[in-house]
C-alpha positions in Angstrom: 71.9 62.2 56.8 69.4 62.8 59.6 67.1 59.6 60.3 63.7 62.1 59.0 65.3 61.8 55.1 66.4 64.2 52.7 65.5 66.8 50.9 66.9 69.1 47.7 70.7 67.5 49.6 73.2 67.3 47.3 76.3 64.5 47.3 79.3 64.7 44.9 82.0 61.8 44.3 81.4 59.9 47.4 82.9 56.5 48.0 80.0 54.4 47.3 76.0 55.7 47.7 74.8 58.9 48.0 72.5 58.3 50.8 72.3 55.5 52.6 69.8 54.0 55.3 71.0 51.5 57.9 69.4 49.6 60.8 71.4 50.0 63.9 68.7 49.2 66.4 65.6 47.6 65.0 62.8 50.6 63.5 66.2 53.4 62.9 65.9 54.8 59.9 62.5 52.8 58.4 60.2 55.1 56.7 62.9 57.9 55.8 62.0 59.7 52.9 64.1 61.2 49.8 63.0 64.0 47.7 64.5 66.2 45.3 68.2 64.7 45.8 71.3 64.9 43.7 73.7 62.5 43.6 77.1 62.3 41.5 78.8 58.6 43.2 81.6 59.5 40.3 84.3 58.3 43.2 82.8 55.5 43.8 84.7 52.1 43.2 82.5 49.4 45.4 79.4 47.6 44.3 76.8 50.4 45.3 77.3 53.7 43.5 73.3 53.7 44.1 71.5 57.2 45.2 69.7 55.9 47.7 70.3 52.9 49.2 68.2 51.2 52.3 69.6 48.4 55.0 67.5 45.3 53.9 63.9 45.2 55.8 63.9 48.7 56.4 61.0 50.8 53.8 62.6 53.8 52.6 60.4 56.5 50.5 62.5 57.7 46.7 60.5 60.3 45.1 61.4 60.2 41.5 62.8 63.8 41.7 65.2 62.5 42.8 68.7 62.5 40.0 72.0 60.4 39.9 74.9 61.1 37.7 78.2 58.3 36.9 76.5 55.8 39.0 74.1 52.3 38.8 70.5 54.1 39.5 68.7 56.4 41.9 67.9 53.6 43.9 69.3 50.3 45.0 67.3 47.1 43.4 64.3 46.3 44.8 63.5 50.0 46.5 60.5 51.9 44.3 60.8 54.9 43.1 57.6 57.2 42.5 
């Protein structure tokens, strides 16, 4: 997943989230965007199985076109979707 977001990607059984954000150097990956995603985390065994999930202190943007299938949500807690 490119640093700009995603858009109308696809992920299928992956081993935790669908799309994930982190924060290797401080400002990588803030302000991503996700739009039009679909997620199936069905292989997932760890505690995420989330659609999208952003490192802590980073904004990420869900749009709620975005869909998730055998997992916890399209977003981790705390991230809005809209």
């Amino acid at each position: 997943m490119s640093a700009a977001g995603g858009t109308d990607d696809k992920s299928r059984h992956t081993t935790n989230n669908g799309y994930e954000t982190h924060a290797q150097q401080p400002g990588w990956s803030c302000s991503t965007g996700f739009r039009g995603n679909k997620s199936d985390p069905s292989g997932a065994t760890g505690a995420g199985r989330y659609s999208n999930y952003s490192a802590s202190g980073c904004p990420v943007t869900v749009a709620a076109d975005n869909t998730v299938t055998s997992g916890h949500g399209v977003a981790n807690p705390g991230i809005p979707v809209g």
